[in-house]
N, C-alpha and C positions, 0 to 999 in steps of 0.2 A: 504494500500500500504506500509505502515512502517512497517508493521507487516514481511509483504512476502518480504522487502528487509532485515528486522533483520535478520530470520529463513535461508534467501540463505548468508548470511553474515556470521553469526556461522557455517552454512555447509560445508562453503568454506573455513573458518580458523579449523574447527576440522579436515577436509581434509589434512587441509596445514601439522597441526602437525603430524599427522598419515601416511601420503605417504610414507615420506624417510624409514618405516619399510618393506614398500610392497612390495618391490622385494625382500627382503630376508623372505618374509613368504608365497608368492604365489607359488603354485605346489611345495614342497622341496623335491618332492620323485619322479619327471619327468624332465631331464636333457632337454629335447626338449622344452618342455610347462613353463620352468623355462626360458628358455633362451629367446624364445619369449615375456613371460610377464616382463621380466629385460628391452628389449628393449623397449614396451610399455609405462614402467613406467619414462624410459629415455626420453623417446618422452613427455609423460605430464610432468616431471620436465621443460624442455628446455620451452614448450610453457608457461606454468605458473610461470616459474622462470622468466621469462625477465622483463614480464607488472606489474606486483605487488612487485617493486622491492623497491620503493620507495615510499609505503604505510605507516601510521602508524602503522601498526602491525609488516611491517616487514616479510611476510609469503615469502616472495621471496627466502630467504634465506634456510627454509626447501626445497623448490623445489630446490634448487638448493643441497643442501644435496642427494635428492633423486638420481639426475643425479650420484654422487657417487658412491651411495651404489647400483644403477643401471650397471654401469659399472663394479663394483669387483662382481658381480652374474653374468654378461655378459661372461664375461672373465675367473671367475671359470668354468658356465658350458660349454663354449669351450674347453677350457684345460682340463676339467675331472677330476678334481681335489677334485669334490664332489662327485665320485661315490662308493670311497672304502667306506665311510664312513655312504653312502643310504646302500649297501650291506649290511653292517655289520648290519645295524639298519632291515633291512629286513629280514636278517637269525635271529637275537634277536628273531623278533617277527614272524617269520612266516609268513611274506607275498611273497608270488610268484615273483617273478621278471617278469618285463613287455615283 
């Protein structure tokens, strides 16, 4: 039982570190699927930012980061703001536009 609560303890802090990059690296070349997973990833900062705020680790705080960098991906691909710059990278390399 110590074993399976270490393994989901380390799972859950290597998560914590790792989140706040995930809306800015999920879908970066789909304005729709980027804006949906920015919002997702807002939703789990907010529920796992609150309870684990006052842990010894501390993880509260990346989530709550996450809610951030959630919002400025939210908000970029509203505004549009990231499509000249998909374009350009798609004429570079030759991918078809969607």
């Amino acid at each position: 039982m110590k074993i399976l609560i270490t393994s989901l303890s380390v799972a859950f802090l290597c998560t914590a570190y790792v989140w706040p990059a995930a809306p800015l690296l999920i879908y970066p070349m789909n304005r729709r699927l980027g804006f949906w997973a920015a919002l997702y990833c807002c939703a789990v900062g907010v529920f796992f930012g609150i309870e684990p705020y006052y842990l010894h680790f501390n993880i509260g705080a990346f989530f709550e980061a996450v809610i951030f960098t959630s919002v400025v991906r939210a908000i970029a691909e509203a505004i549009g703001v990231l499509e000249k710059p998909r374009n350009a990278w798609r004429k570079r390399h030759a991918i078809p536009v969607e």
